[in-house]
DSSP file (Angstrom, degrees, kcal/mol; ACC not computed):
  #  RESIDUE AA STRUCTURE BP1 BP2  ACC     N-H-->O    O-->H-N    N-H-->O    O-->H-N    TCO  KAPPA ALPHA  PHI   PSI    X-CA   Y-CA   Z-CA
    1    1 A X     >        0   0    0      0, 0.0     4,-1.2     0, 0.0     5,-0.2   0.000 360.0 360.0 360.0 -39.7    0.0    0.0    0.0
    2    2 A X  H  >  +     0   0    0      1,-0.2     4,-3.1     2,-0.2     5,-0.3   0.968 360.0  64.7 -56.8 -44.5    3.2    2.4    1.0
    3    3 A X  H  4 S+     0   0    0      1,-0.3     4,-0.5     2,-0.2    -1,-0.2   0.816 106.2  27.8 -51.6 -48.4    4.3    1.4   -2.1
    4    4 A X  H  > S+     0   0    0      2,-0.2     4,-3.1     1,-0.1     5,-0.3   0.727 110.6  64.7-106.8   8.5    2.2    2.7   -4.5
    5    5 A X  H  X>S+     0   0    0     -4,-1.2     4,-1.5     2,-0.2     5,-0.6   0.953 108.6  51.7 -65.0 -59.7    0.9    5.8   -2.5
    6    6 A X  H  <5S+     0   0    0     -4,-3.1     4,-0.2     1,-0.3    -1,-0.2   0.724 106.6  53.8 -47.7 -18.2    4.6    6.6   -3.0
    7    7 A X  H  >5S+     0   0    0     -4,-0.5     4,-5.3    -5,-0.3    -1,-0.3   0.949 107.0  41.4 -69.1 -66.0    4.2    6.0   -6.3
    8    8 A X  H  X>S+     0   0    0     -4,-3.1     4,-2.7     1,-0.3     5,-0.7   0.988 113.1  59.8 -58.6 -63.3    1.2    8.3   -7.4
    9    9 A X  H  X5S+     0   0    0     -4,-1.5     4,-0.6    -5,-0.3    -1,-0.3   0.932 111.1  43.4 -43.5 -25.8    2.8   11.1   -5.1
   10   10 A X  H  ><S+     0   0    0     -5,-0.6     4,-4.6    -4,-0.2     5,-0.4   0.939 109.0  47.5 -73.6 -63.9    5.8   10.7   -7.3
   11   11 A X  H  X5S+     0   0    0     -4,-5.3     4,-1.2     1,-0.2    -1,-0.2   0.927 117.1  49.8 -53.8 -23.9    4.4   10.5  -10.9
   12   12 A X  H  X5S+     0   0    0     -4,-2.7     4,-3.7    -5,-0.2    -1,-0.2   0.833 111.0  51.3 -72.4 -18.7    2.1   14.0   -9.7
   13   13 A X  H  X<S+     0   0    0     -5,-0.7     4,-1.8    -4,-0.6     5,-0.2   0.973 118.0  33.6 -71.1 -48.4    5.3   15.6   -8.4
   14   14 A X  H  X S+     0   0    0     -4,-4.6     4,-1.2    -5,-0.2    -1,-0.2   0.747 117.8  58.2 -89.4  -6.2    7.1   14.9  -11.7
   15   15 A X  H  X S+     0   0    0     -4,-1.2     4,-2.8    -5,-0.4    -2,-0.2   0.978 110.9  51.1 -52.7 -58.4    3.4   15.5  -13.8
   16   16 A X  H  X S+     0   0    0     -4,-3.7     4,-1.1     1,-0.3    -2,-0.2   0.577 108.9  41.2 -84.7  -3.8    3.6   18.6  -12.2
   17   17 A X  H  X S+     0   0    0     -4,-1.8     4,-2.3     2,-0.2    -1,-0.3   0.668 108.2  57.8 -92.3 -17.4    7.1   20.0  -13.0
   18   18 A X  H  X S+     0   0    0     -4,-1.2     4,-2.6     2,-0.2    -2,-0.2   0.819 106.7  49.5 -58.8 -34.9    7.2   19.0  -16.2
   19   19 A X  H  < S+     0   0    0     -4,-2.8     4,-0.3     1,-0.2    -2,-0.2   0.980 115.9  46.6 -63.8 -37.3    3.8   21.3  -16.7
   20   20 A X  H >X S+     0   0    0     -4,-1.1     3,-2.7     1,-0.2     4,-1.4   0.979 111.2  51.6 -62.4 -47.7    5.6   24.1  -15.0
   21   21 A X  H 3X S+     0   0    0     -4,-2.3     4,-3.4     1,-0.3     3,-0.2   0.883 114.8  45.4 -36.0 -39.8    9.0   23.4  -17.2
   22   22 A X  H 3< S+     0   0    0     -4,-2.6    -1,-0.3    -5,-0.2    -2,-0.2   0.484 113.0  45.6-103.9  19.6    6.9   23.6  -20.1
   23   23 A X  H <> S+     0   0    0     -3,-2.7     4,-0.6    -4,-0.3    -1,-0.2   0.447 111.5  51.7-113.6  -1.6    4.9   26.8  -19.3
   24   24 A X  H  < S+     0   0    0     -4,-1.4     5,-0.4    -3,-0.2     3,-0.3   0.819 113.5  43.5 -94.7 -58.6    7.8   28.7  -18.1
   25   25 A X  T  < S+     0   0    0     -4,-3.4     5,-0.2     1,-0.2    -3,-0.1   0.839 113.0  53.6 -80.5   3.5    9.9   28.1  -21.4
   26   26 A X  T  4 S+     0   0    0     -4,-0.2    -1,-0.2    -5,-0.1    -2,-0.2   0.856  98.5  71.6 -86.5 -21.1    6.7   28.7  -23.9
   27   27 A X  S >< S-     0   0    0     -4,-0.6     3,-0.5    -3,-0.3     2,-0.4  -0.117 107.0 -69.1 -74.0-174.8    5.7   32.2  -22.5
   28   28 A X  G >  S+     0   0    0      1,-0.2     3,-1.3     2,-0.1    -1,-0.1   0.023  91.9 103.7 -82.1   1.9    7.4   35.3  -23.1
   29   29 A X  G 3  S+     0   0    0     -2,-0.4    24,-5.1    -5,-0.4    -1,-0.2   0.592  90.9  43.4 -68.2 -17.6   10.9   35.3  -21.0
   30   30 A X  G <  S+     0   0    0     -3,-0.5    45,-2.2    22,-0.2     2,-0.3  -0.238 104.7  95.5-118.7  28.7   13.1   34.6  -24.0
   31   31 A X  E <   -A   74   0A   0     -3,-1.3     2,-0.4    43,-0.3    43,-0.3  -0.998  52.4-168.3 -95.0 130.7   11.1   37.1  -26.0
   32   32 A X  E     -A   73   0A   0     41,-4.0    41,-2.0    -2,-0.3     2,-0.3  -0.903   6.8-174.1-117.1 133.2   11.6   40.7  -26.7
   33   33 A X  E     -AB  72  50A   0     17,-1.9    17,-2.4    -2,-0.4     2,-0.3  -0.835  12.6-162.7-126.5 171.4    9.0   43.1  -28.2
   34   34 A X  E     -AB  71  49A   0     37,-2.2    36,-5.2    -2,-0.3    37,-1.9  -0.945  16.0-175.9-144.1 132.1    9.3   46.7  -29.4
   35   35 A X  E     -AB  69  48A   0     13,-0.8    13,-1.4    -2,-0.3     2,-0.5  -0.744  11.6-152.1-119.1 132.2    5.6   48.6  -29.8
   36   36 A X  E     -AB  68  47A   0     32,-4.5    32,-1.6    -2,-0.5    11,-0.4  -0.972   7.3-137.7-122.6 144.9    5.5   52.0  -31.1
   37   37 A X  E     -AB  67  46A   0      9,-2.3     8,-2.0    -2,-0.5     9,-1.6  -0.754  18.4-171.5 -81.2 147.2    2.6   54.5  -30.2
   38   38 A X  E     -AB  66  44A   0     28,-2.1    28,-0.6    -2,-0.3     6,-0.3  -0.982  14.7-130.0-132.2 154.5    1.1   56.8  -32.6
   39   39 A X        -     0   0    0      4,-1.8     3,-0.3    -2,-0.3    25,-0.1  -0.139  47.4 -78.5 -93.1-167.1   -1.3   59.6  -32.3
   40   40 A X  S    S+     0   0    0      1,-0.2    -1,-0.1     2,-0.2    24,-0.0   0.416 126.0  60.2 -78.1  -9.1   -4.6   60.3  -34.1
   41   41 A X  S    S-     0   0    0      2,-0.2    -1,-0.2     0, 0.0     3,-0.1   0.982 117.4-109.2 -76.5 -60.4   -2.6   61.6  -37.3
   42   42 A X  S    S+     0   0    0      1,-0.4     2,-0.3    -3,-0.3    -2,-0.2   0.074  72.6 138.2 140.1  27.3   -0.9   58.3  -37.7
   43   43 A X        -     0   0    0      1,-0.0    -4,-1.8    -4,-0.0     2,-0.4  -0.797  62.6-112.8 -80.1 143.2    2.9   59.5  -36.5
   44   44 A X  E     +B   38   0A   0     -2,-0.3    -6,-0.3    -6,-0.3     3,-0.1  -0.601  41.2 170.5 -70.2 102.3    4.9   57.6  -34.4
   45   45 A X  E     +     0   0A   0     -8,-2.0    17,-1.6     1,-0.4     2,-0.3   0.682  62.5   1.4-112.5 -16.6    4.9   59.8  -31.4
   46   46 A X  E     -BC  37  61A   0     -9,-1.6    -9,-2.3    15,-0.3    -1,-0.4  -0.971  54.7-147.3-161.6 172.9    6.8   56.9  -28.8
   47   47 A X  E     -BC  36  60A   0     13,-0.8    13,-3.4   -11,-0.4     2,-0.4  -0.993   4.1-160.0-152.2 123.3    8.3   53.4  -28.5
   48   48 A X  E     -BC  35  59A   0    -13,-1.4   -13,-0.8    -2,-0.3     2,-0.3  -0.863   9.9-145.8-141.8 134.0    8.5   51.1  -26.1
   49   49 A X  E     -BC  34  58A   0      9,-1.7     9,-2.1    -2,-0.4     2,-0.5  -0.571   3.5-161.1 -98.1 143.4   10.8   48.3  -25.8
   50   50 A X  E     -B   33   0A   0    -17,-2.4   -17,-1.9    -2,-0.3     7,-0.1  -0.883  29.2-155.1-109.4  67.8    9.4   44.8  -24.0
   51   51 A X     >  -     0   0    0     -2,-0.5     4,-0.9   -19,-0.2   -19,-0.1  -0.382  14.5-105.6 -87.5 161.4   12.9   43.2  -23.1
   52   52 A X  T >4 S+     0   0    0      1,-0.2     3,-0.8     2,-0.1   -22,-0.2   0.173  96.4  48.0 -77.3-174.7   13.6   39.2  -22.6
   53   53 A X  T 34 S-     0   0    0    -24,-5.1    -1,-0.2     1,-0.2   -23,-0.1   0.929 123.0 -85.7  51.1  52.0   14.2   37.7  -18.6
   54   54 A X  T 34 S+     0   0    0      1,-0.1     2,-0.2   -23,-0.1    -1,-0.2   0.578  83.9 156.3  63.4  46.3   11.3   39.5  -17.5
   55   55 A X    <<  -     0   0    0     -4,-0.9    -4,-0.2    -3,-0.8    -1,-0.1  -0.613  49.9 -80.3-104.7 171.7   13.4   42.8  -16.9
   56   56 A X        -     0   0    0     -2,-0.2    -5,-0.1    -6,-0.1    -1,-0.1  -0.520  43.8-116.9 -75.2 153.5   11.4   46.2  -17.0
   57   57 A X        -     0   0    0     -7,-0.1    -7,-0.3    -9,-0.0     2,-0.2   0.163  18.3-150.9 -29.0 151.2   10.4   48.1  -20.1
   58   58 A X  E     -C   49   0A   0     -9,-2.1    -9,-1.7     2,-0.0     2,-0.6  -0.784   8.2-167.3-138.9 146.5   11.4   51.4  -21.2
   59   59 A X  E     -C   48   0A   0    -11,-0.2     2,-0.9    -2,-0.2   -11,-0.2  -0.720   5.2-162.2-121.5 137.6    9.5   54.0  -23.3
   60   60 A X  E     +C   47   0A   0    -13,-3.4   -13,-0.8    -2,-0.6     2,-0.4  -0.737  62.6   0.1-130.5 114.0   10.6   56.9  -24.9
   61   61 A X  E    S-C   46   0A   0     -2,-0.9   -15,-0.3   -15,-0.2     2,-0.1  -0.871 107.2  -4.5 115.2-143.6    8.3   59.4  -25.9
   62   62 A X        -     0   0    0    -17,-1.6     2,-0.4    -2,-0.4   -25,-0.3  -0.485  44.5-142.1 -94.6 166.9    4.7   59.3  -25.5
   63   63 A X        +     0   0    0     -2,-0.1     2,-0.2   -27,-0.1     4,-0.1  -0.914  37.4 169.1-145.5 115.4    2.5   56.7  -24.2
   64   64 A X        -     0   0    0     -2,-0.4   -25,-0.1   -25,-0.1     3,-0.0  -0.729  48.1-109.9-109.9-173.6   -1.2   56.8  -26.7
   65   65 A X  S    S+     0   0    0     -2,-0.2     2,-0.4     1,-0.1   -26,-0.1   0.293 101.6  77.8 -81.5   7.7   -4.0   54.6  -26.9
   66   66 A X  E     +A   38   0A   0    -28,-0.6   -28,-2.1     2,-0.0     2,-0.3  -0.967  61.2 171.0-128.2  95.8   -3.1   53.2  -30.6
   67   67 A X  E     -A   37   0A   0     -2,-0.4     2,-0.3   -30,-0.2   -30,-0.2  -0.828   8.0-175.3 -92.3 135.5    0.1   50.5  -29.8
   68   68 A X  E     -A   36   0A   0    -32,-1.6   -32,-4.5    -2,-0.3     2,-0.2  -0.917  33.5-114.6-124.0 170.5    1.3   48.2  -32.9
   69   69 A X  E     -A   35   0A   0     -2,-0.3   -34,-0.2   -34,-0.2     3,-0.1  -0.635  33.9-179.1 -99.2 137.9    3.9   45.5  -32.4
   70   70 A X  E     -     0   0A   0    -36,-5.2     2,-0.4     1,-0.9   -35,-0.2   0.544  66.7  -5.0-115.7 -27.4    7.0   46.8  -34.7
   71   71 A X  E     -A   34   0A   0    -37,-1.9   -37,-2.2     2,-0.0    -1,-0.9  -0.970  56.3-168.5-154.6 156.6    9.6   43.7  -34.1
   72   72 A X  E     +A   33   0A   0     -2,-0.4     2,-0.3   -39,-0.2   -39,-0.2  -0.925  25.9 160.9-153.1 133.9    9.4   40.5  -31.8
   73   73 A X  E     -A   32   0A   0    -41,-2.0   -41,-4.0    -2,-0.2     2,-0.2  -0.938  31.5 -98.5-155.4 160.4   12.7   38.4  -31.4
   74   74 A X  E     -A   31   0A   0    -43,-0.3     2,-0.3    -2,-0.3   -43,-0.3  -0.499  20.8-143.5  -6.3  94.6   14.6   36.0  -29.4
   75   75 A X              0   0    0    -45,-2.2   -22,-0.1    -2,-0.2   -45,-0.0  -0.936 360.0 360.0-114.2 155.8   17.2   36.1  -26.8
   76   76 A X              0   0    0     -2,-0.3    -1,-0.1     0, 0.0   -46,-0.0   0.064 360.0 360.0 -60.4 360.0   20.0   33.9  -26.2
């Protein structure tokens, strides 16, 4: 009976790090995005870069309500 209680607690243990392994490397930490804003003319009035390893942002220029995605890459 010890035996295979020990068992299931093992195969959930290792169920459940493998889900975590494989939801940590498919989201966004070894991605990088760069957005630019534009105002109501359509100009590019700021940019703001999305960098990988979940480090902070930084924007330079203005912040609108009309973001598009300009580049999305990789890191090493």
């Amino acid at each position: 009976m010890k035996k295979s209680m020990l068992a299931t607690i093992a195969a959930a243990g290792i169920a459940v790090l493998t889900y975590a392994a494989h939801s940590y490397a498919s989201s966004d930490y070894f991605t990088f995005k760069v957005y630019g804003y534009y105002d109501s003319a359509g100009s590019q009035v700021g940019t703001y870069y999305r960098p990988c390893f979940g480090r902070m942002g930084k924007l330079v220029g203005q912040r609108t309500s009309v973001k598009r995605l300009i580049e999305v890459g990789t890191c090493r």
